[in-house]
C-alpha positions as CSV (number, residue, x, y, z in Angstrom):
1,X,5.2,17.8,-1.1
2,X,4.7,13.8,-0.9
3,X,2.0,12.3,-0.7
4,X,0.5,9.0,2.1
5,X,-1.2,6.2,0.7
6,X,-3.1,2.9,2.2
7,X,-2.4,-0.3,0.1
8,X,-4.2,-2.5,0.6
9,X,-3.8,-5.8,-1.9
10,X,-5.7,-9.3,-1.2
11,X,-5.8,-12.6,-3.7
12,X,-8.9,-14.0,-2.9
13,X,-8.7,-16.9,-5.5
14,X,-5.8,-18.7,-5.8
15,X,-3.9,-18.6,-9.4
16,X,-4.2,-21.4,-11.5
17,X,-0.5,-22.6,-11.3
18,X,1.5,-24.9,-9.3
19,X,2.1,-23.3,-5.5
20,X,5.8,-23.5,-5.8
21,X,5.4,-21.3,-8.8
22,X,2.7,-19.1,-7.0
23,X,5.2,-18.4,-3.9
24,X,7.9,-17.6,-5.7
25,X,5.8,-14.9,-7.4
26,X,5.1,-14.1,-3.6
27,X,9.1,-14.3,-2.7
28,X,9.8,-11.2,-5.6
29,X,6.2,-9.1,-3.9
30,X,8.2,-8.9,-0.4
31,X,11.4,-8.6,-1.9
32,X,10.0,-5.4,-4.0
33,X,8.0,-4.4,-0.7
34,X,11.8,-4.8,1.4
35,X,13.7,-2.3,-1.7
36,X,10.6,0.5,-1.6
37,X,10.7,0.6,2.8
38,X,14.6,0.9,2.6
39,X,14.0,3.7,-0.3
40,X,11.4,5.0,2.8
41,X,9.0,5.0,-0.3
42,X,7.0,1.8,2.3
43,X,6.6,3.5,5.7
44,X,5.0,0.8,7.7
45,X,3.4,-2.7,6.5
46,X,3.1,-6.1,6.2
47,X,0.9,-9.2,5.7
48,X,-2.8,-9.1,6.0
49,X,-3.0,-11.8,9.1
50,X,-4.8,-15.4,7.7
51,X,-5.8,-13.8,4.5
52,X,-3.6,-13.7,1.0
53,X,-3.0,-10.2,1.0
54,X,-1.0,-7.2,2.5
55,X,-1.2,-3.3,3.3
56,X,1.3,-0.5,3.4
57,X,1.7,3.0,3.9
58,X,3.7,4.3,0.9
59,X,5.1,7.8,0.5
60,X,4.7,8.9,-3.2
61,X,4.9,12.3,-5.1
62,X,1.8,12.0,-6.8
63,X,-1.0,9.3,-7.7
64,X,1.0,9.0,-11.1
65,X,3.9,7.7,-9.1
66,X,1.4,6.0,-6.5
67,X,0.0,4.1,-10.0
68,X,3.2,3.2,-11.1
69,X,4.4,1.2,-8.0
70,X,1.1,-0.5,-7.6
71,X,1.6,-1.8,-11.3
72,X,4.9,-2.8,-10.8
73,X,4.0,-5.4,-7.9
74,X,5.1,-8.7,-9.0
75,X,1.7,-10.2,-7.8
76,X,-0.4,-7.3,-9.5
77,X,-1.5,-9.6,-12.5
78,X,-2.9,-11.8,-9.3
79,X,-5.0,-9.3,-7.0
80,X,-8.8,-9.2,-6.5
81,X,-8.8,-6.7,-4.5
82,X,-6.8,-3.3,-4.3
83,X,-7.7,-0.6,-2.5
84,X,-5.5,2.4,-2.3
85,X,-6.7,5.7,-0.2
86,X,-5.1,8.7,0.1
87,X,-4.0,9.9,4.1
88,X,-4.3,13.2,5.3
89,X,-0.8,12.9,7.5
90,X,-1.8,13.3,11.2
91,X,-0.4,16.8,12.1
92,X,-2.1,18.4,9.0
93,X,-5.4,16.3,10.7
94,X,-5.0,17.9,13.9
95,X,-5.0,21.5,12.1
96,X,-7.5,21.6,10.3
97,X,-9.8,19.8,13.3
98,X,-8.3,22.7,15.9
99,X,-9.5,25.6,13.1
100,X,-12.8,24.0,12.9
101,X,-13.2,23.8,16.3
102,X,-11.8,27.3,17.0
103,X,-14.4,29.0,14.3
104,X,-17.5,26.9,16.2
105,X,-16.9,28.9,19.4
């Protein structure tokens, strides 16, 4: 059974590097990020609005394979930031809330 993920990735200092070299760095991350949501490995994602960063929900069979694709981000030298939490999918969220509530009453 797969696994959900949050990633969440932010560059809060900009590399030291001219920006046409720093963008195309960026050009490859959403060009990885476009191959991984047509794989459905990237469920749902994008840009972090007015910041340097992005999120996605990515489907992986394990944290090992979780790892791997956050270390093969072109940017991943770059980040300051990366977060990733595991998701309890929604349906499995709404069963185990309904038995919890059924064994209170």
């Amino acid at each position: 059974m797969n696994m959900l993920f949050l990633l969440k990735v932010e560059i809060k200092q900009m590399p030291q590097m001219p920006v046409k070299d720093f963008l195309g760095y960026v050009i490859k991350e959403w060009e990885y990020f476009s191959r991984f949501q047509r794989r459905g490995k990237i469920l749902a994602g994008g840009k972090l609005a007015g910041r340097r960063g992005a999120a996605a929900i990515i489907d992986a069979e394990s944290n090992e394979e979780m790892e791997e694709i956050v270390a093969k981000l072109p940017l991943f030298p770059f980040f300051t930031d990366i977060e990733i939490t595991p998701l309890v999918p929604m349906e499995k969220a709404l069963l185990d809330t309904k038995r919890i509530h059924s064994l209170m009453q």
